[in-house]
C-alpha positions as CSV (number, residue, x, y, z in Angstrom):
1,X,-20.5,37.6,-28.4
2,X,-17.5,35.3,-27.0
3,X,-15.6,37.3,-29.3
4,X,-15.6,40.5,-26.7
5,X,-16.2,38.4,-23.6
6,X,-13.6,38.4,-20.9
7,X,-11.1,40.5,-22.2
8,X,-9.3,42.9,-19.5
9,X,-8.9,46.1,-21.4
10,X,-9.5,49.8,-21.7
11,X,-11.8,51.7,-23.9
12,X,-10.7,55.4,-26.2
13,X,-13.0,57.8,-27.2
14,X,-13.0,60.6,-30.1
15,X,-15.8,63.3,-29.4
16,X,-14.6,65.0,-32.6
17,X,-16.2,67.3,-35.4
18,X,-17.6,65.1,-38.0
19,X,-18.6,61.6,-35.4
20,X,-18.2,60.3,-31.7
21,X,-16.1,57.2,-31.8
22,X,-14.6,54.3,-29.7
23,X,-11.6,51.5,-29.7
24,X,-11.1,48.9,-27.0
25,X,-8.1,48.0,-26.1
26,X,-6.9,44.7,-24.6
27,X,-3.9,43.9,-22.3
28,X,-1.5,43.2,-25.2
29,X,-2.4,46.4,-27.1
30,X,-4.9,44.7,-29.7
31,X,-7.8,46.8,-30.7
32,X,-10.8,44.3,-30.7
33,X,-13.5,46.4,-30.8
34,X,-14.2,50.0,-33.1
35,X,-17.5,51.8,-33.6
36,X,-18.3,55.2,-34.6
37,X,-21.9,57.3,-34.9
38,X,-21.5,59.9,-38.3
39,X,-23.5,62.9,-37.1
40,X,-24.7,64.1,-40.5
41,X,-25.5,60.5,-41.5
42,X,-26.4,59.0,-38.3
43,X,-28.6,61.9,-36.5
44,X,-30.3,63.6,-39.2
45,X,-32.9,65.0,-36.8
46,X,-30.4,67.9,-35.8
47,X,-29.6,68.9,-39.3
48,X,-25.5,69.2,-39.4
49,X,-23.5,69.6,-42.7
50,X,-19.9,68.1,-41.8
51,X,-21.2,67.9,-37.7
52,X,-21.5,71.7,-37.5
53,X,-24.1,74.5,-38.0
54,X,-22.7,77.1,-39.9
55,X,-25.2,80.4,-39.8
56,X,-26.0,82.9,-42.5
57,X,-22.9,85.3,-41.5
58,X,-20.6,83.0,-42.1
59,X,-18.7,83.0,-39.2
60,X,-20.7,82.0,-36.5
61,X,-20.8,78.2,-36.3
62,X,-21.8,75.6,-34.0
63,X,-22.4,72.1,-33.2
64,X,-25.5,71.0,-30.7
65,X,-24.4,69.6,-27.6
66,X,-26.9,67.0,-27.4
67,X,-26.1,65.5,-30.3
68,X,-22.7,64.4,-28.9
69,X,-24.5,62.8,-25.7
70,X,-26.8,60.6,-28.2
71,X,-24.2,59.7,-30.8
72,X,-22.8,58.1,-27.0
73,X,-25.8,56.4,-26.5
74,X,-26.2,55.0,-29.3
75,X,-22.7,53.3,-29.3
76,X,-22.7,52.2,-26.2
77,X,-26.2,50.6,-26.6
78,X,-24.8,48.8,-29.7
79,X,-22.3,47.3,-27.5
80,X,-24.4,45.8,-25.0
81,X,-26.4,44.5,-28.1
82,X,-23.4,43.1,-29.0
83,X,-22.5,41.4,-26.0
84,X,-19.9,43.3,-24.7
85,X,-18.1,42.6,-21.4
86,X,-17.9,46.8,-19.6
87,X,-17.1,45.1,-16.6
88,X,-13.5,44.0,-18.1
89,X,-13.0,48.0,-18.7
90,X,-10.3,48.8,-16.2
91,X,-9.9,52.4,-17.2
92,X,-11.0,55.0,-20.1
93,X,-10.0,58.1,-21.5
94,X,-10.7,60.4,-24.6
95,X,-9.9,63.1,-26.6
96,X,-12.3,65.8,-28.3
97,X,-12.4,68.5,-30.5
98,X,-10.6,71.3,-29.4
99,X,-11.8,74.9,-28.1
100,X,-15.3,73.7,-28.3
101,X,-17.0,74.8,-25.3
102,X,-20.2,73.5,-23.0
103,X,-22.4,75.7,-21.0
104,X,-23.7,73.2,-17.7
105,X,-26.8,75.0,-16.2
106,X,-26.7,75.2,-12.9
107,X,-28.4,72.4,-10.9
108,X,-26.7,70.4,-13.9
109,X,-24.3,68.6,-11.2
110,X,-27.3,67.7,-9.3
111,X,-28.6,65.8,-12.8
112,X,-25.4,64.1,-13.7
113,X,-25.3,63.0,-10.5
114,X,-28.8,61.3,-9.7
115,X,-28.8,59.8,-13.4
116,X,-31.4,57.2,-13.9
117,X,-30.4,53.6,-15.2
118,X,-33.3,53.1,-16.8
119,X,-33.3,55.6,-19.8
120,X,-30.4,56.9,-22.0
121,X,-28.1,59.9,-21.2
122,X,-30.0,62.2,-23.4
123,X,-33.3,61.9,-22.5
124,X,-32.2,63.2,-18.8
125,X,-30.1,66.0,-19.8
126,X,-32.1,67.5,-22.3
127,X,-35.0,70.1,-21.9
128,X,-38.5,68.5,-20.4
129,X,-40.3,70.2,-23.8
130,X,-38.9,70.1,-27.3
131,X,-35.2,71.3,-27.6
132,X,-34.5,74.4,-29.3
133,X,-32.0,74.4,-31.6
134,X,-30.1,76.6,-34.5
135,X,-30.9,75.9,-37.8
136,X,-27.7,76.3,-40.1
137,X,-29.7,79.6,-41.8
138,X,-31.1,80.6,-38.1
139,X,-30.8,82.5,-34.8
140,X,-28.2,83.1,-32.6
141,X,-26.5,80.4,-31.1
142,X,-26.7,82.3,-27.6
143,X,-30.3,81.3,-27.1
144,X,-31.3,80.4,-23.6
145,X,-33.5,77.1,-23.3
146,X,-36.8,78.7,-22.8
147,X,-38.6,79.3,-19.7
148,X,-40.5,76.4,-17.7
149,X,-37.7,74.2,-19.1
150,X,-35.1,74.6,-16.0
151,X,-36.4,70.8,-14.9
152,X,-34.1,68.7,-16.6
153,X,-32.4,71.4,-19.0
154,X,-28.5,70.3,-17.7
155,X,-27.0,73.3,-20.9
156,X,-27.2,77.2,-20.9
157,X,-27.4,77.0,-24.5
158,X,-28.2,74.4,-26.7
159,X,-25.8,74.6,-29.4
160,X,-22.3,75.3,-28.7
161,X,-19.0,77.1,-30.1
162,X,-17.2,75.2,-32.2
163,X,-13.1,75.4,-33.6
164,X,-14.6,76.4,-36.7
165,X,-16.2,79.7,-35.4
166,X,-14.2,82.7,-36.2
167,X,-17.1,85.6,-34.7
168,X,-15.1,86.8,-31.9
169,X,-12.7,89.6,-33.7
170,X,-14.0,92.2,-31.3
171,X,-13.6,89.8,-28.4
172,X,-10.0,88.8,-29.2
173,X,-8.5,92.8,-29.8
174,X,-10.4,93.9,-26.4
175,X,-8.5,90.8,-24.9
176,X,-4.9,91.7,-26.2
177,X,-5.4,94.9,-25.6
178,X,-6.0,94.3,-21.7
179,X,-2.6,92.1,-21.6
180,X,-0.4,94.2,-23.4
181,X,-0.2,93.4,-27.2
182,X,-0.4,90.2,-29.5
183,X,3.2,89.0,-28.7
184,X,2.4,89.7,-24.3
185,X,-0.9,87.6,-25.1
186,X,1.5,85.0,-26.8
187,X,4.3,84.7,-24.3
188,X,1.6,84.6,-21.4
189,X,-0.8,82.0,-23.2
190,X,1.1,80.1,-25.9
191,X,-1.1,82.0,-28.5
192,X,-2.1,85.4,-29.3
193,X,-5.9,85.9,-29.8
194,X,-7.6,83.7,-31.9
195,X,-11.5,83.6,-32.5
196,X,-11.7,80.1,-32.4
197,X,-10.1,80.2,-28.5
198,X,-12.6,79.5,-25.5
199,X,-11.6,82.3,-23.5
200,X,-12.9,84.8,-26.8
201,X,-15.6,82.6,-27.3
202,X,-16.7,83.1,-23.6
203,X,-16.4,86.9,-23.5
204,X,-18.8,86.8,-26.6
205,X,-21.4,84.8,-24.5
206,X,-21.0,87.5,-21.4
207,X,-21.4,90.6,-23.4
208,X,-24.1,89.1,-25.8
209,X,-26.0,86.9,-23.8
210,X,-25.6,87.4,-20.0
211,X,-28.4,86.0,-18.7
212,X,-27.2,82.8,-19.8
213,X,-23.7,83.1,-18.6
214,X,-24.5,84.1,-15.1
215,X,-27.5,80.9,-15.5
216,X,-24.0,78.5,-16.1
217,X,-22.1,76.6,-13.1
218,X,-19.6,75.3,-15.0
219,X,-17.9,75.7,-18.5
220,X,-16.0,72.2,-20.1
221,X,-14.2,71.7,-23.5
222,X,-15.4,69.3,-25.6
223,X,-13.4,67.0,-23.7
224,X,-13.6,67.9,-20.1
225,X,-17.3,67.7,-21.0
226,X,-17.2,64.1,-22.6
227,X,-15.5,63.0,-19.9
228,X,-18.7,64.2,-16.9
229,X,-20.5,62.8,-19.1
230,X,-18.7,59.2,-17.4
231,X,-17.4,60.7,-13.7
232,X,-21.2,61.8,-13.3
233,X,-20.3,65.1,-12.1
234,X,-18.2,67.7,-13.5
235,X,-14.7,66.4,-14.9
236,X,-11.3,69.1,-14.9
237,X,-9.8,70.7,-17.9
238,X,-6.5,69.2,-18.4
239,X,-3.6,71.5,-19.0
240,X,-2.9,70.7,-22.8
241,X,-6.3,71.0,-23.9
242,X,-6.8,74.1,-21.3
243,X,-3.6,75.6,-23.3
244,X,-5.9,76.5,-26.3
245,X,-8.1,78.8,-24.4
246,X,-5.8,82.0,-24.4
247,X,-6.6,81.6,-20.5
248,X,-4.1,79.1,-19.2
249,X,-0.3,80.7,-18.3
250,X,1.3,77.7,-20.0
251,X,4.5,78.2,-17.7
252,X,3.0,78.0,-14.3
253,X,0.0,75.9,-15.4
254,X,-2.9,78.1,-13.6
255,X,-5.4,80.8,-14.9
256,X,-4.3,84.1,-15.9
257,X,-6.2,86.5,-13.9
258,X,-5.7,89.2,-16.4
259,X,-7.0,87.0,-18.9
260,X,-9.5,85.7,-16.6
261,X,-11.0,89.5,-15.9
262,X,-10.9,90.3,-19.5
263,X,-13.5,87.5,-21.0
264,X,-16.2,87.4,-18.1
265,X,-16.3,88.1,-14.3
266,X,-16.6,85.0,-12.0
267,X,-15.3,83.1,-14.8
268,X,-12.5,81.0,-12.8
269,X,-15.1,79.3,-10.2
270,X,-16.8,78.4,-13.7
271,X,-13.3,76.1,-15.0
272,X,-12.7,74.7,-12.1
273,X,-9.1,73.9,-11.4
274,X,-6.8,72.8,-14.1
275,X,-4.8,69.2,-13.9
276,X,-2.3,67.0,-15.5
277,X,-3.5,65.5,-19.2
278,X,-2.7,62.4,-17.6
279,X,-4.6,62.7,-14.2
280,X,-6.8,59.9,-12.8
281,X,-10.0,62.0,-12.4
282,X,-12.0,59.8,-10.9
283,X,-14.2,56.7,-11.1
284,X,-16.9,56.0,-13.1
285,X,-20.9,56.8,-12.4
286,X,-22.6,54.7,-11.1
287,X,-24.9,55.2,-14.1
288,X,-22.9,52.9,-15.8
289,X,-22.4,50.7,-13.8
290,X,-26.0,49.7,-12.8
291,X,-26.6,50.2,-16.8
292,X,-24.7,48.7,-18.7
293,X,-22.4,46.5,-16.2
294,X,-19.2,48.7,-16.0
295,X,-16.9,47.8,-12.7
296,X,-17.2,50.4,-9.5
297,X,-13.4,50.9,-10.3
298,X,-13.1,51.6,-13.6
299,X,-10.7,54.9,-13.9
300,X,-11.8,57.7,-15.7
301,X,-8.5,59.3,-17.5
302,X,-8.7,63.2,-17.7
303,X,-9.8,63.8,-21.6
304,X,-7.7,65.9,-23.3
305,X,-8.0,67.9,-26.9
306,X,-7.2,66.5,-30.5
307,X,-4.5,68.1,-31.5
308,X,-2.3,67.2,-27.8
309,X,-3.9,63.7,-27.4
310,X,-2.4,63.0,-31.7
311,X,0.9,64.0,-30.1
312,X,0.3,61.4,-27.6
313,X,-0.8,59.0,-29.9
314,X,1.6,59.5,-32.4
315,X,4.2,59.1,-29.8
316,X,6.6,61.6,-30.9
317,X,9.9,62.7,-29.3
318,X,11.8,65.7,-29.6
319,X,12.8,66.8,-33.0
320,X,9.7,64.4,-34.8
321,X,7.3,66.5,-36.8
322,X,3.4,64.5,-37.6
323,X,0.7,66.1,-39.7
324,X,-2.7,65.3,-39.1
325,X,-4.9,65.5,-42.1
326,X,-8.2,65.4,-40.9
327,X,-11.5,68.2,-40.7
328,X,-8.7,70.9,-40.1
329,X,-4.9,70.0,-40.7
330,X,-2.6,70.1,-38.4
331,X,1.5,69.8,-37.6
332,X,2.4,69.5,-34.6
333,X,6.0,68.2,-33.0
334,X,7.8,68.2,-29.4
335,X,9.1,70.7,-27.9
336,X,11.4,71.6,-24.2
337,X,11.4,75.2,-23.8
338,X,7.9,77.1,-25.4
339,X,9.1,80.4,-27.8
340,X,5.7,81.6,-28.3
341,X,5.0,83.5,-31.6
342,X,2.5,85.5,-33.4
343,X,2.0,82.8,-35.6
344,X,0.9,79.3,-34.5
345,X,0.4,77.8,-31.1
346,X,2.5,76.4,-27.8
347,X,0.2,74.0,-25.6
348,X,1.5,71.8,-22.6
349,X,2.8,68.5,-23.4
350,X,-0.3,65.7,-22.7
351,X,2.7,63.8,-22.0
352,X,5.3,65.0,-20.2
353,X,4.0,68.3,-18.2
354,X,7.5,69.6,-18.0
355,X,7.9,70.1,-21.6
356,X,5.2,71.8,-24.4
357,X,4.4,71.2,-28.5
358,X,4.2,73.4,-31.4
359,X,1.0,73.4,-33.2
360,X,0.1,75.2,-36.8
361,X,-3.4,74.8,-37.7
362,X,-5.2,75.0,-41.1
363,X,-9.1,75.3,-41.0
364,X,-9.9,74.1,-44.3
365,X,-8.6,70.2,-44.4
366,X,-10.9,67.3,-45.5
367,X,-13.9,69.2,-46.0
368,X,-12.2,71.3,-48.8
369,X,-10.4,68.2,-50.0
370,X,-13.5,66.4,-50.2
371,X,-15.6,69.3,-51.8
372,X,-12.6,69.3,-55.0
373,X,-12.8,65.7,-55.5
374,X,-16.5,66.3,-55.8
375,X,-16.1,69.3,-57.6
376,X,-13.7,67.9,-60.3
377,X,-13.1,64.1,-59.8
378,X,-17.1,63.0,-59.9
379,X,-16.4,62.1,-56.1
380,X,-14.1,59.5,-56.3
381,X,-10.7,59.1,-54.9
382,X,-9.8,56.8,-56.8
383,X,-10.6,59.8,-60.0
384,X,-8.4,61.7,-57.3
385,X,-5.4,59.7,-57.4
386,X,-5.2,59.0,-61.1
387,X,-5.4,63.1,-61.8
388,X,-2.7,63.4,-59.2
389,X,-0.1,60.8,-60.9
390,X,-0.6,62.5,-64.5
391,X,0.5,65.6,-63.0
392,X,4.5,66.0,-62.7
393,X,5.8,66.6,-59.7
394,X,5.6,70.4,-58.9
395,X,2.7,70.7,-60.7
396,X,5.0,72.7,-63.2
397,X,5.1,75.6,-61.3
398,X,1.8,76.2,-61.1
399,X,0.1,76.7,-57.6
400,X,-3.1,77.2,-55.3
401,X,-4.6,78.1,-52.6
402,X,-8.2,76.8,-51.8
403,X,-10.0,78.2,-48.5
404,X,-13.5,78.3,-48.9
405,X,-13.8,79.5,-45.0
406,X,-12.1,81.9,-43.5
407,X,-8.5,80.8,-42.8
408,X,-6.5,80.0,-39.5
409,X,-2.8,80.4,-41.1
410,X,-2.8,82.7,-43.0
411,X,-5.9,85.2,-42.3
412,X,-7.1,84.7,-46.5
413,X,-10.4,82.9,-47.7
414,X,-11.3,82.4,-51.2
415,X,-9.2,80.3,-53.9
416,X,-6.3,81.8,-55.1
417,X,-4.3,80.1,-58.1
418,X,-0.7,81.6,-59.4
419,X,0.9,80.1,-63.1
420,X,4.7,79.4,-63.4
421,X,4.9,83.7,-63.9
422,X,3.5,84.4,-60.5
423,X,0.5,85.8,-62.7
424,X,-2.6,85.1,-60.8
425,X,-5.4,83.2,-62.6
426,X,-8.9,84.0,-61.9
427,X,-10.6,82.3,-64.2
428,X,-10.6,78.8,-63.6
429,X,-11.4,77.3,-67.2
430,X,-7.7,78.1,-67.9
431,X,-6.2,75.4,-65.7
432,X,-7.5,71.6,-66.5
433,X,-8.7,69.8,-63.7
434,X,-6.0,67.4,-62.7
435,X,-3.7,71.0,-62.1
436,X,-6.4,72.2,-59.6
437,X,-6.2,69.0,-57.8
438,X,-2.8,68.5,-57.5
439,X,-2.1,72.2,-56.2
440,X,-4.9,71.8,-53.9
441,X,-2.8,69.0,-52.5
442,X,1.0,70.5,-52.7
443,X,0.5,74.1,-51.0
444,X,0.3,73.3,-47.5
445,X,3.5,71.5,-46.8
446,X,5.2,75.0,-47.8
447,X,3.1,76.4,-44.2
448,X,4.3,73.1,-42.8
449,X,7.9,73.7,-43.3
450,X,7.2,77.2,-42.3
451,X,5.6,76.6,-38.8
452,X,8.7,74.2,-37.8
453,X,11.2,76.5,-38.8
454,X,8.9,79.3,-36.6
455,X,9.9,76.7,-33.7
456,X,13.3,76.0,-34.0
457,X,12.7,72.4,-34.6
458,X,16.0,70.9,-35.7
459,X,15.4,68.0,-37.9
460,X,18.1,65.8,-38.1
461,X,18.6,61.9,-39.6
462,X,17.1,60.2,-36.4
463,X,14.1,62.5,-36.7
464,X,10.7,61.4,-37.8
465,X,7.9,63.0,-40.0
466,X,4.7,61.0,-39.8
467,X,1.7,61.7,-41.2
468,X,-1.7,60.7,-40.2
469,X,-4.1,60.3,-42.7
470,X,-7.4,61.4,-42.1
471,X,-9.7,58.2,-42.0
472,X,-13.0,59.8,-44.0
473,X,-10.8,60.8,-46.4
474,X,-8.3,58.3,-47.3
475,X,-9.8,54.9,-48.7
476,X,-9.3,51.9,-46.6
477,X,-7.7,54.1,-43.5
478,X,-9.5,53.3,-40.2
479,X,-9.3,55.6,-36.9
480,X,-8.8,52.6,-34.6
481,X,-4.9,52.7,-34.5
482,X,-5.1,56.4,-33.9
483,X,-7.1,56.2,-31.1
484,X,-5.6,52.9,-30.2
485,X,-2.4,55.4,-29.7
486,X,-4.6,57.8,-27.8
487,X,-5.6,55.4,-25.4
488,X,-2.5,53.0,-24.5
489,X,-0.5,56.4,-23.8
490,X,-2.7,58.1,-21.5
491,X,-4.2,54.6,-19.9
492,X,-0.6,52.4,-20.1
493,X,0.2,53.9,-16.9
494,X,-2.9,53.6,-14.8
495,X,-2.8,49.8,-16.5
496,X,0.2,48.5,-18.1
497,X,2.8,49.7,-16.8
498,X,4.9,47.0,-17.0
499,X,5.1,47.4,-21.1
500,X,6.4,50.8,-20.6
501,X,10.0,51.2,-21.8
502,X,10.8,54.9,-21.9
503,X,10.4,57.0,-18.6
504,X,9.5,60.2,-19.3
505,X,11.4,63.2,-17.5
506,X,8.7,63.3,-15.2
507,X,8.6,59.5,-14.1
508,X,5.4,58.7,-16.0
509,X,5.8,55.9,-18.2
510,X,5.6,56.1,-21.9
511,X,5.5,53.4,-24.5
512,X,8.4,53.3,-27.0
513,X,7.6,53.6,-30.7
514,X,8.0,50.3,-31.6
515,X,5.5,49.3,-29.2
């Protein structure tokens, strides 16, 4: 117990696809303490396969919001257990999964903010009878909760959108259609339509369900929602994360009203005002502080999406390049001046709001990587590796394409494999295992080099590429210096800002890389 006692510090949080997790961080940038709660391994009782429901059309899929506010309880009762010291937490922020959305009932303000100390988050904000939720063969996710359950039923519906949901076609052409076109879409939002974005994900709500869009005060993203969850009312979207809604006019920073008026009516008094990603929102309930010992004035740090907070965490400057390997891949790099495309995606710098980043995103990451090695390396990565280093480099020409959900970049799903001839191979017998694996491995970083040509990024000598692995994936790789990165960036300056070293063009500090 000594061992966390009496340590000034800050705490990160992950609220991402496959598990909630947490670092603390003390005041020389040492992670001490790391937990995490696996949804599909930890909370069996809501039936998830890789954290998500995915229903029988394929498309639709969809995570259930209380499952997120128990996988907090339960870490943050394992560190009281452990003898934790929350009032040494000066200040915490977070990231979550991106374009994930959260329907608050109304009267759910009134909830968050007369929580009881005496029993656990989700017991208050769930339904008084048994929740419903969506089996992954089931119903549609649009379900309201059902009547007599308005008590202490805080969600509209019970299991949200998620980034892996590509339903909204219909949605996203009615949208680009009202703006102008794809490319106006683009130029105005950083993005043209894609199913996956909130704003397409809320127009399906309005026109499918709205009853339970004109029950909702207030829509959050995954983040914005993580982090009421601590301010005990309802917490902003942040610019960066509020960039992947096809809502947010990423020059000015405020809602597009055409946009706005295309997905729902009333639908601006539901988000709230944007901020700045690195905005001090507020303090913390009071929840936790009566429950579990945090400080009155502990800062809670405006949560911000995956993608913008690995920029942040990676600390990149102009002209770097990272790839995050993780449930979907990502590249991602720095950028001044936004030239929006029809291909990939231009969000607002979590850092510096003056200046954007360049995101291209692939849908099926570790969960296809993981369902090969099962597939062909009896489940081991170590099998992985040794089929990789018996293959030459290039894989002899041969090469594949493995999307078992619908993909992001390109628009394809189903595995595709192509010889030395540029014959395509359809039966799979014909190539031996170890080629399948390595050409599973080698085919993104052509889209890789693609996206940062798309956004002009020069790459010279002093430029850096850095890849983050992605921790369920990679044997012996742990989240905590990720979200150790996460953290120290958005918190240093509410904190530490005396370790700073670079200013950033807006006079916010920012830690150098060799910090």
């Amino acid at each position: 117990m000594a061992e966390h006692a009496g340590r000034r510090c800050c705490l990160g949080w992950d609220f991402s696809t496959q598990q909630v997790k947490v670092v603390a961080v003390d005041a020389e940038l040492n992670v001490f303490y790391e937990d995490s709660v696996h949804f599909d391994r930890d909370l069996l009782e809501f039936g998830t396969q890789g954290g998500v429901h995915v229903h029988e059309d394929g498309l639709t899929v969809t995570s259930p919001v209380l499952m997120w506010v128990q996988a907090l309880d339960i870490i943050l009762e394992k560190m009281k257990a452990s003898g934790f010291d929350f009032s040494q937490v000066l200040a915490l922020s977070g990231a979550g999964q991106q374009h994930g959305s959260v329907y608050w009932k109304a009267g759910a303000s009134q909830v968050l903010a007369s929580l009881s100390p005496d029993l656990l988050l989700h017991e208050q904000l769930q339904p008084s009878r048994t929740l419903l939720r969506v089996p992954p063969s089931g119903i549609s996710p649009w379900d309201v909760m059902p009547p007599g359950d308005a008590g202490k039923a805080c969600f509209s519906i019970s299991d949200c959108p998620v980034w892996m949901d590509s339903s909204t076609t219909a949605q996203c052409r009615q949208l680009e259609a009202t703006v102008g076109g794809a490319q106006a879409l683009s130029c105005l939002t950083g993005s043209r339509a894609y199913e996956r974005f909130t704003g397409n994900q809320i127009a399906k709500l309005y026109q499918q369900n709205p009853e339970a869009y004109s029950h909702t005060e207030r829509i959050s993203l995954v983040s914005s929602f993580a982090a009421s969850l601590f301010l005990g009312s309802h917490s902003p979207i942040d610019y960066s994360d509020g960039s992947g809604m096809n809502l947010l006019r990423i020059q000015d920073k405020v809602w597009s009203q055409a946009c706005l008026g295309a997905c729902a009516p009333h639908l601006e008094e539901k988000l709230g005002l944007p901020v700045p990603s690195c905005s001090v929102v507020g303090a913390i309930s009071s929840y936790f502080v009566q429950r579990y010992g945090f400080p009155p004035g502990c800062k809670v740090v405006a949560f911000t999406g995956d993608n913008p907070a690995s920029l942040a965490g990676m600390r990149l400057e102009e002209g770097d390049i990272a790839v995050s390997l993780g449930t979907s891949d990502t590249l991602f790099l720095w950028l001044q001046e936004p030239t929006p495309t029809l291909e990939g995606h231009i969000f607002c710098n979590p850092v510096d709001p003056q200046h954007y980043m360049a995101l291209l995103c692939f849908k099926n990451g570790s969960l296809m990587r993981e369902k090969i090695r099962d597939e062909l390396a009896s489940s081991s990565w170590s099998e992985f590796s040794k089929a990789l280093q018996s293959t030459e480099m290039g894989n002899c020409g041969n090469l594949g394409f493995y999307f078992d959900v619908m993909e992001i970049t390109p628009e394809i799903i189903g595995r595709h494999r192509f010889s030395a001839e540029n014959h395509e191979c359809l039966r799979r017998r014909f190539w031996p295992p170890e080629e399948h694996l390595t050409t599973e491995t080698s085919c993104r970083p052509c889209s890789w080099n693609r996206c940062a040509l798309f956004r002009g990024c020069e790459v010279s000598p002093k430029s850096q590429i850095s890849c983050c692995p992605n921790p369920r994936s990679v044997s012996g790789k742990r989240p905590s210096e990720f979200i150790r990165g996460i953290c120290i960036v958005k918190i240093n300056y509410v904190l530490f800002s005396k370790r700073s070293t670079r200013p950033s063009s807006s006079g916010m500090p920012y830690l150098s890389r060799g910090s």
